[in-house]
TORVEX-982728 format. One record per atom (N, C-alpha, C): x, y, z; residue in three letters. Coordinates in steps of 0.02 Angstrom, whole numbers, plus 50000, padded with zeros to 5 digits. Atoms other than C-alpha are relative to their C-alpha. Example, Ala and Ser with C-alpha at 12.3 -4.5 7.8 and 13.67 -1.06 7.14 Angstrom:
500454994150000ALA/506154977550390ALA/500455006050000ALA/499584994149997SER/506844994750357SER/499615005550037SER/
# end
This chain:
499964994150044UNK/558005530055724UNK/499355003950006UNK/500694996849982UNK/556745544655744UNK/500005005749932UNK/500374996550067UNK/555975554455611UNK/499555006350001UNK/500304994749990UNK/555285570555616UNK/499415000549952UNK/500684997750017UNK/553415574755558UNK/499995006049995UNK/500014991650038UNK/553345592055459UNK/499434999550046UNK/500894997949979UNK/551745599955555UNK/499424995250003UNK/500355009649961UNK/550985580755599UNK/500125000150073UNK/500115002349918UNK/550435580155773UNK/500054992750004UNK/500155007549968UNK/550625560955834UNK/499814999050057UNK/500055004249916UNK/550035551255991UNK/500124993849993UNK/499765007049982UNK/550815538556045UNK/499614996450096UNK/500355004449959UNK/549745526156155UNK/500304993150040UNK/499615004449954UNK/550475513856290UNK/499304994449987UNK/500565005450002UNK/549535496256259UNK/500334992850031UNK/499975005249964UNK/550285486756399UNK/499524995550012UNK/500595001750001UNK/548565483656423UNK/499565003149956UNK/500554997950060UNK/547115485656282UNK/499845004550032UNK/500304994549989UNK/546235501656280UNK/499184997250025UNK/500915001549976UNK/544345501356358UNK/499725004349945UNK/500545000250048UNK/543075501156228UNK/499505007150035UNK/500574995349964UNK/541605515856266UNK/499315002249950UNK/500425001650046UNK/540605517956118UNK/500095000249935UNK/499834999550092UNK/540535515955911UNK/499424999349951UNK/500834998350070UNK/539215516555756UNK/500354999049957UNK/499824998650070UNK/539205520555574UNK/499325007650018UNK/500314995050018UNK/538445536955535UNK/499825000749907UNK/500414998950063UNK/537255541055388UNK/499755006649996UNK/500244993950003UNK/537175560655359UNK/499755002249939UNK/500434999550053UNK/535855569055283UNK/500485007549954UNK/499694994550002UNK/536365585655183UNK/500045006950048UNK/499974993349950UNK/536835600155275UNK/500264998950074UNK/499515002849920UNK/537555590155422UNK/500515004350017UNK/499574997549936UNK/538705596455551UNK/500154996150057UNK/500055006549927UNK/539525586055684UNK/500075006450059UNK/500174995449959UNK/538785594355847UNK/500705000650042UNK/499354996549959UNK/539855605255972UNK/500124995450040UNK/499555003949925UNK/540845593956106UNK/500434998750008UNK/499445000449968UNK/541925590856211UNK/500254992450037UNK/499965008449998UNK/542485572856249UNK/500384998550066UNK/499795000749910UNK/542595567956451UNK/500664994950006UNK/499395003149971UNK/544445560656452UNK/499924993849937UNK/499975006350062UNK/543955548156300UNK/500195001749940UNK/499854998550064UNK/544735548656131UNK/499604997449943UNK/500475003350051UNK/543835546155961UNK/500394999749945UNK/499485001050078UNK/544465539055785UNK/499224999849955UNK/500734997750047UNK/543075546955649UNK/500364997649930UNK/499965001250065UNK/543135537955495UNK/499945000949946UNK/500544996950076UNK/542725544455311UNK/499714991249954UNK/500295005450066UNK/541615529155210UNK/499895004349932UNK/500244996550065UNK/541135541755104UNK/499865008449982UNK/500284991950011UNK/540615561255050UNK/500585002750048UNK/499454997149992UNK/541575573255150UNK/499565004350090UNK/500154994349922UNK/541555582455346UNK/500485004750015UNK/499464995449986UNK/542225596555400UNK/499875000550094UNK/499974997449946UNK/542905598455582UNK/500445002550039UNK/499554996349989UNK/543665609955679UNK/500104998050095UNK/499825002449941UNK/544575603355851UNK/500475006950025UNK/499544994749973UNK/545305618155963UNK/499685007349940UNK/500184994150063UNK/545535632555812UNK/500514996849939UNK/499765000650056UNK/546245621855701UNK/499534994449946UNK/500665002650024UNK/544985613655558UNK/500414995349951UNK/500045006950033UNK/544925598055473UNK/499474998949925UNK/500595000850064UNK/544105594455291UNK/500264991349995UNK/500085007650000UNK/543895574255299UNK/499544997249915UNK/500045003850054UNK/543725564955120UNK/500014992250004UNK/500055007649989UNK/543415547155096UNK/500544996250007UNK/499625002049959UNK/544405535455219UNK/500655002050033UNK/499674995249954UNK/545125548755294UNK/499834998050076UNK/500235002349936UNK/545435545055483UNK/500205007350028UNK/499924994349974UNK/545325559555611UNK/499914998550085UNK/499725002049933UNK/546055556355791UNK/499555007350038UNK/500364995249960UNK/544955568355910UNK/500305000450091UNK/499985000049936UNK/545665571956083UNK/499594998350059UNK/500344997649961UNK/544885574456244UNK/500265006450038UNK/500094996749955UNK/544495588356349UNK/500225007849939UNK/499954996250050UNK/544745598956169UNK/499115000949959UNK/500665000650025UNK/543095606856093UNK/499994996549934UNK/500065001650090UNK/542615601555899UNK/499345001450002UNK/500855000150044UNK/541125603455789UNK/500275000249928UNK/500124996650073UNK/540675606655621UNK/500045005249993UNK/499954994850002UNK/541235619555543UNK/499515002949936UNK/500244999850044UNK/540425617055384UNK/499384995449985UNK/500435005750002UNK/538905607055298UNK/500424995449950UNK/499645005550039UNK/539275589255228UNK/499354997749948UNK/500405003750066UNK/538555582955068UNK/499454992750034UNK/500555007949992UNK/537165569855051UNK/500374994749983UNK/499785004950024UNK/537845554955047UNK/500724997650045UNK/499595000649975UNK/539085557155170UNK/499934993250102UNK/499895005849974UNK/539615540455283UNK/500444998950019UNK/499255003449979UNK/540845536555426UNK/499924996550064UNK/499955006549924UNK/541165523055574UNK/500385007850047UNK/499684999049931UNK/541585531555736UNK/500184998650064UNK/499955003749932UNK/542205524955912UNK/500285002050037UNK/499684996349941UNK/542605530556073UNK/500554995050044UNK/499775004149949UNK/543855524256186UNK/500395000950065UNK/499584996949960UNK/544855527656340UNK/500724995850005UNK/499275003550002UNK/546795524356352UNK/500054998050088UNK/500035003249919UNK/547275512156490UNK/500714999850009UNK/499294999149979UNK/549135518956507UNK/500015008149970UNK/500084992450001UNK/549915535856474UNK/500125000949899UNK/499944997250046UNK/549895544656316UNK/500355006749997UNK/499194994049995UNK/551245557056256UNK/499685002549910UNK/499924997750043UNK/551205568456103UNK/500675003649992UNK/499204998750031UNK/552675571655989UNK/499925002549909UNK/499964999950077UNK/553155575355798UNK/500684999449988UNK/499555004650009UNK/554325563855797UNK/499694991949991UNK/500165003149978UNK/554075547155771UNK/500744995349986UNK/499515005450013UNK/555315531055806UNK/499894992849969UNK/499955003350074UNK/555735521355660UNK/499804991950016UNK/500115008149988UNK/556065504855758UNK/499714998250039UNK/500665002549985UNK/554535504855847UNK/500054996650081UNK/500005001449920UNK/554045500756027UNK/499384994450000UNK/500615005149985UNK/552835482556045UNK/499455000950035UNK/500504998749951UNK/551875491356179UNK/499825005449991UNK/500314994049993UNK/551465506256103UNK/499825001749917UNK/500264998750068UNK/550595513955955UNK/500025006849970UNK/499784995249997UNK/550875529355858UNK/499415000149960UNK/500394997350042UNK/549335538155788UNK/499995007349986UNK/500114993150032UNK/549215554755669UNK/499434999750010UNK/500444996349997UNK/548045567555704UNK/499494998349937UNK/500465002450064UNK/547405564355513UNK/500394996149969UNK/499715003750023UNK/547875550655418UNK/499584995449967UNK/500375003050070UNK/547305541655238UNK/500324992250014UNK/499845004650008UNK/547635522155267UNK/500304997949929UNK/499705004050068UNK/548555514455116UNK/499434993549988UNK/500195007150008UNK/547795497355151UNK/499165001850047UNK/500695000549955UNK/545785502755202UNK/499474997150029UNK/500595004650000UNK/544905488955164UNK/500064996050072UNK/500075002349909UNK/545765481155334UNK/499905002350054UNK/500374996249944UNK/545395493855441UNK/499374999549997UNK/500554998050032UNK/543675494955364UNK/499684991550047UNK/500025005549970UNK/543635475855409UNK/499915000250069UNK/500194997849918UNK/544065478055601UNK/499515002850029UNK/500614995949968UNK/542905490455636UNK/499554996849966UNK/500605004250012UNK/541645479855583UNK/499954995350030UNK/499955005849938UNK/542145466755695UNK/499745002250071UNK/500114997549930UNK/542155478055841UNK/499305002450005UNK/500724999549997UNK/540525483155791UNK/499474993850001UNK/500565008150008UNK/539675466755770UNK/500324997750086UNK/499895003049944UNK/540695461955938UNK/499655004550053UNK/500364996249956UNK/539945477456028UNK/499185000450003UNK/500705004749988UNK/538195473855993UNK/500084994950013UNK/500115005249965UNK/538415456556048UNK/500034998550072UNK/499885001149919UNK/537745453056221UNK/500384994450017UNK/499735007049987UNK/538615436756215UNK/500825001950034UNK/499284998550003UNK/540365445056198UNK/500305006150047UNK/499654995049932UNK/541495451656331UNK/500055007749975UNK/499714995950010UNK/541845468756361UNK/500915000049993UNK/499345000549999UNK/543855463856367UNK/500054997149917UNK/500065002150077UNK/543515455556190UNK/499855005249976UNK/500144991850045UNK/542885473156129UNK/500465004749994UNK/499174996950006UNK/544555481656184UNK/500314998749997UNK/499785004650046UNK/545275469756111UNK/499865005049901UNK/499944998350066UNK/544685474655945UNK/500305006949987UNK/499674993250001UNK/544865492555979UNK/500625001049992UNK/499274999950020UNK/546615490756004UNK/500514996249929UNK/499785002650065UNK/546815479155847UNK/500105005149953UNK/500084996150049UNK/546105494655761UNK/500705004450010UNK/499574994349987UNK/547245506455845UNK/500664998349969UNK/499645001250021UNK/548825494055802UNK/500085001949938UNK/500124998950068UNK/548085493255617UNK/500535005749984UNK/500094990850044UNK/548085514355575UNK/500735000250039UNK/499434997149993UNK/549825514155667UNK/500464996749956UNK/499775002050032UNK/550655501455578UNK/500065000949926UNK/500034999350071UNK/550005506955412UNK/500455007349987UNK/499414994050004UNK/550745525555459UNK/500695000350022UNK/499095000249988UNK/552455521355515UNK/500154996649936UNK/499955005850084UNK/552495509255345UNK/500065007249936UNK/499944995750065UNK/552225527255248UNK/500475004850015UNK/499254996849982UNK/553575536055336UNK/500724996850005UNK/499475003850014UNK/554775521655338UNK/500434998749926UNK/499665001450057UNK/556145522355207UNK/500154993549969UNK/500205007150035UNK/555685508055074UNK/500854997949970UNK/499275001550038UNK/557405499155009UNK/499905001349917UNK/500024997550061UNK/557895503754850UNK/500084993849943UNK/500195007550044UNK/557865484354782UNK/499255000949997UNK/500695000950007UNK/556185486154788UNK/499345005649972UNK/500364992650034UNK/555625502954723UNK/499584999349947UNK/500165000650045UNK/555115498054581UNK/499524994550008UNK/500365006349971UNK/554215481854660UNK/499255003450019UNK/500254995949990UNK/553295496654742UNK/499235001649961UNK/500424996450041UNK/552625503854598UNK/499564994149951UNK/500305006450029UNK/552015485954525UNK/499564999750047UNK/500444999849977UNK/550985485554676UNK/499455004049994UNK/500434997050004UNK/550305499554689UNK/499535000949921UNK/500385002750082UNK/549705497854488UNK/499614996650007UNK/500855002949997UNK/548685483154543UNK/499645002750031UNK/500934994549938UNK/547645492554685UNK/499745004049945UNK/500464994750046UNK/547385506154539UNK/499474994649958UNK/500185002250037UNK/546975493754426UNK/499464991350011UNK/500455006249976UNK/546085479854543UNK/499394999049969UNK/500705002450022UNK/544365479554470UNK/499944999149930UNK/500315003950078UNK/544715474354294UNK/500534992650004UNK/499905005649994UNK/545085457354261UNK/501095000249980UNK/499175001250030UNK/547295457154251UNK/500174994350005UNK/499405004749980UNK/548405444154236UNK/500645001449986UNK/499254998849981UNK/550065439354257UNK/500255002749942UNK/499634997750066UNK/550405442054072UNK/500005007649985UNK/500054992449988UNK/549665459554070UNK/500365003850046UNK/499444997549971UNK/550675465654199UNK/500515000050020UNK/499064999350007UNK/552285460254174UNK/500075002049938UNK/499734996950072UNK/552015467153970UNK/499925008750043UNK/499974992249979UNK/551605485554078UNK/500585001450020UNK/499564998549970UNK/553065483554170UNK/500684996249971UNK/499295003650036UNK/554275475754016UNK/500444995350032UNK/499915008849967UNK/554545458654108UNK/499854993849982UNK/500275004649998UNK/554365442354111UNK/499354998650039UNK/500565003149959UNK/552815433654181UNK/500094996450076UNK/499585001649963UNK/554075423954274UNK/500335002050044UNK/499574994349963UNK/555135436354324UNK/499445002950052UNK/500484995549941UNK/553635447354397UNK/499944994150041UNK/500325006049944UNK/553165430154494UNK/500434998050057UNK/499275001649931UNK/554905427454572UNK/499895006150034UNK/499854994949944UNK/554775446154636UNK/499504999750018UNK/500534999249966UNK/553145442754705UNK/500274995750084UNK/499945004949935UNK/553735427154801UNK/500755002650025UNK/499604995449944UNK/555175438854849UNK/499805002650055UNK/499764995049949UNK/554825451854928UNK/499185001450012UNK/500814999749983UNK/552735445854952UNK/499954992450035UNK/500105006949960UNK/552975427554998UNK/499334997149958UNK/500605002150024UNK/551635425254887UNK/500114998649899UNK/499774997350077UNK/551495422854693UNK/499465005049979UNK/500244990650060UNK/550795437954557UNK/499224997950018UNK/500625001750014UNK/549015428754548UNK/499485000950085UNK/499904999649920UNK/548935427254745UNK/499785007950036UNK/499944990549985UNK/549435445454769UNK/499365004349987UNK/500574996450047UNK/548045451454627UNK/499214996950046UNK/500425002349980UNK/546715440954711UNK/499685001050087UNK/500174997449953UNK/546925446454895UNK/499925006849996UNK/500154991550011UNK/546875464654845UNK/499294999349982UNK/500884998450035UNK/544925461754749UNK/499914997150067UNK/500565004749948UNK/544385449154904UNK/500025006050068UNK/500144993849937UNK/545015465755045UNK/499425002849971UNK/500134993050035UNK/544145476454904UNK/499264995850026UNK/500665002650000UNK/542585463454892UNK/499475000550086UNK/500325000749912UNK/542315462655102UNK/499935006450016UNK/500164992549975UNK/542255480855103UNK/499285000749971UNK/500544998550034UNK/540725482154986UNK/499544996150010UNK/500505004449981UNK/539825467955060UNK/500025002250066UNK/500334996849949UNK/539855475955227UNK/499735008950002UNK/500164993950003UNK/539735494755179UNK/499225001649947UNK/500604999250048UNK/538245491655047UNK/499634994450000UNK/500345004349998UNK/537035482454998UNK/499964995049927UNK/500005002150058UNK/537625476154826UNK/499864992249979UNK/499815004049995UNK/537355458554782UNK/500734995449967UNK/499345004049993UNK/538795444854788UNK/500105000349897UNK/499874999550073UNK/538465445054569UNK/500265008149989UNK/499854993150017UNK/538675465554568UNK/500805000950027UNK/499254999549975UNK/540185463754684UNK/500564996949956UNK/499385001850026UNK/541105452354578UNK/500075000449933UNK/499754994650086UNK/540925460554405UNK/500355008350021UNK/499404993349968UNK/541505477954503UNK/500684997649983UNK/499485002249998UNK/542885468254544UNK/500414995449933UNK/499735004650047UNK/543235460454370UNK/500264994150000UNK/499985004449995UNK/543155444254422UNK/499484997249925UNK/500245002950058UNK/542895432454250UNK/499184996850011UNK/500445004249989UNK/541265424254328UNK/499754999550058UNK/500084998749919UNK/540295425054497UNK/500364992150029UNK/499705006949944UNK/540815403454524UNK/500745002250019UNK/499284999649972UNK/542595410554520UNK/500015003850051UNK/500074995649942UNK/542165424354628UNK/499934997550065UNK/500165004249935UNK/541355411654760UNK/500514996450005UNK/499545004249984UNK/542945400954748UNK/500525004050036UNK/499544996049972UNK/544125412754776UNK/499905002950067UNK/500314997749960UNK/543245421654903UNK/500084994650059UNK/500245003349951UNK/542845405354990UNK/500654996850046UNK/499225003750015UNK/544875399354962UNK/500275006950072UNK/499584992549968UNK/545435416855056UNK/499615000450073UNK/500164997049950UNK/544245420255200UNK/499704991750035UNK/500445007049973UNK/543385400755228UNK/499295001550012UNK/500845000149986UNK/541605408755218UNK/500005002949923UNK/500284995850054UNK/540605412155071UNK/499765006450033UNK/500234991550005UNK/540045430555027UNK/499664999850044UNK/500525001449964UNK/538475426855101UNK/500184998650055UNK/499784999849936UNK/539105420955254UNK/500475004450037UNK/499594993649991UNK/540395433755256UNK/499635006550055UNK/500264994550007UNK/539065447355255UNK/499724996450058UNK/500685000549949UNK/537695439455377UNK/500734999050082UNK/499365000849936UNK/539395437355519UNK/500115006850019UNK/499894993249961UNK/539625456055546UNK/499355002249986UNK/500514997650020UNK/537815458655542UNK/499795006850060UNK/500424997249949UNK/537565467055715UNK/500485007850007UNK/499784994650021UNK/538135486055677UNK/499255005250035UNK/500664993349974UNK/537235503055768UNK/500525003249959UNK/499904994250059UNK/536885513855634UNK/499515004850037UNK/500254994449965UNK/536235529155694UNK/499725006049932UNK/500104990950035UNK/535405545955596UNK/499825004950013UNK/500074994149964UNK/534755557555709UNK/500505001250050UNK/499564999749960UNK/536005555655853UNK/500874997849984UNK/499405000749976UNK/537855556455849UNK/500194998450063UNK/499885002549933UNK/538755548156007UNK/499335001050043UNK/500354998949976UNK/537295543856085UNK/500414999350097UNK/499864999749928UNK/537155544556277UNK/500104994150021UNK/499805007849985UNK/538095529556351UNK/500495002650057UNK/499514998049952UNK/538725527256516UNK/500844998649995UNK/498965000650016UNK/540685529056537UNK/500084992650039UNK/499825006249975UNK/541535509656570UNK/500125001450062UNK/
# end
């Protein structure tokens, strides 16, 4: 089944074979930034929003980027800044080249192709904290001299799967048993950082405790407590690699009753403490004077 995209450019990417890696960062702009004029030699880029806001304009058509906003950049198309970006503004970027053909459409198909990936031009992840994750991998794997270049496009393409799978998931028509399942989810993400339980949100949603728990291990495989607890621990691994908060600040954010529960949980879900968490994606190029620095092509 294929699906038409109102005025949504897509590319769809062939990943018979992983994409080649070419370069990636985090950027830290000061005020008044501008991402400089260029033109990108046959490599594609995925510009991330962490934070504050960019404006860019690819071809003659312009872009205003808000936090974890993703923005697909061609090649052999100009861009820049069109505007200045606030202080405070923060995003991962990475280059890569496709190692099969790429096609653009505004269409996309429903039931999906194993060897290929469909990415929007712009596109807000639902689920950020795992993208947010990846690219932190690929960054800690790309500074490492230890680690292959075929392990690096590797990740790249994890990422690329990620941001496609999350946008065919928001164009895919949800069953209507579950609509309402839906909107119980999305309630905890709003409501992840204060302490809920099961009782509290099955009295929001005039249920049992029970009841909400069977539709968890429906149509989640998981139960209510489960569910609530991997949503703060994505939320928690984002803020232990994007800041510098400690592991006690992170888990009162997150309305966790106590930091020992915080470290249990934490330790129950990923098999590393915080601390170890954080010091594992340590090796990250952060950059502030140079955007894409000069790096030879793979």
């Amino acid at each position: 089944m294929k699906v038409s995209i109102m005025n949504k450019k897509v590319y769809k990417f062939s990943l018979y074979d992983p994409v080649k890696f070419f370069k990636a960062g985090q950027y830290f702009a000061d005020a008044g930034w501008r991402h400089k004029d260029i033109t990108n030699d046959g490599d594609y880029e995925l510009f991330i929003m962490l934070s504050g806001a960019a404006f860019i304009q690819i071809g003659t058509v312009q872009y205003a980027l808000s936090e974890h906003d993703c923005l697909l950049i061609p090649p052999y198309i100009r861009h820049f800044g069109y505007r200045d970006s606030p202080n405070g503004t923060v995003y991962y970027w990475m280059h890569f080249f496709p190692n099969g053909t790429v096609t653009t459409s505004y269409t996309v198909n429903l039931a999906g192709n194993e060897n290929e990936v469909t990415l929007p031009q712009q596109f807000i992840p639902k689920n950020f904290e795992r993208v947010a994750l990846l690219i932190r991998q690929l960054l800690d794997s790309a500074n490492d001299k230890s680690s292959s270049q075929l392990a690096t496009n590797y990740f790249v393409s994890s990422i690329l799967i990620e941001v496609s799978r999350q946008f065919i998931a928001t164009i895919h028509p949800a069953p209507k048993s579950s609509s309402r399942f839906e909107l119980i989810k999305n309630w905890i993400r709003i409501h992840s950082h204060e302490n809920l339980t099961v009782a509290q949100i099955a009295a929001e949603f005039q249920m049992t405790p029970v009841y909400l728990t069977r539709l968890f291990k429906l149509y989640e495989g998981v139960t209510t407590i489960h569910f609530i607890n991997s949503i703060k621990i994505n939320q928690a691994q984002e803020l232990l690699l994007t800041t510098d908060k400690s592991v006690k600040t992170v888990s009162l954010e997150l309305g966790f009753r106590n930091e020992k529960y915080f470290l249990r949980v934490f330790k129950n879900m990923t098999s590393l403490t915080p601390t170890q968490f954080r010091n594992s994606y340590a090796k990250t190029y952060l950059n502030n004077i140079e955007v894409d620095p000069t790096i030879p092509k793979p």
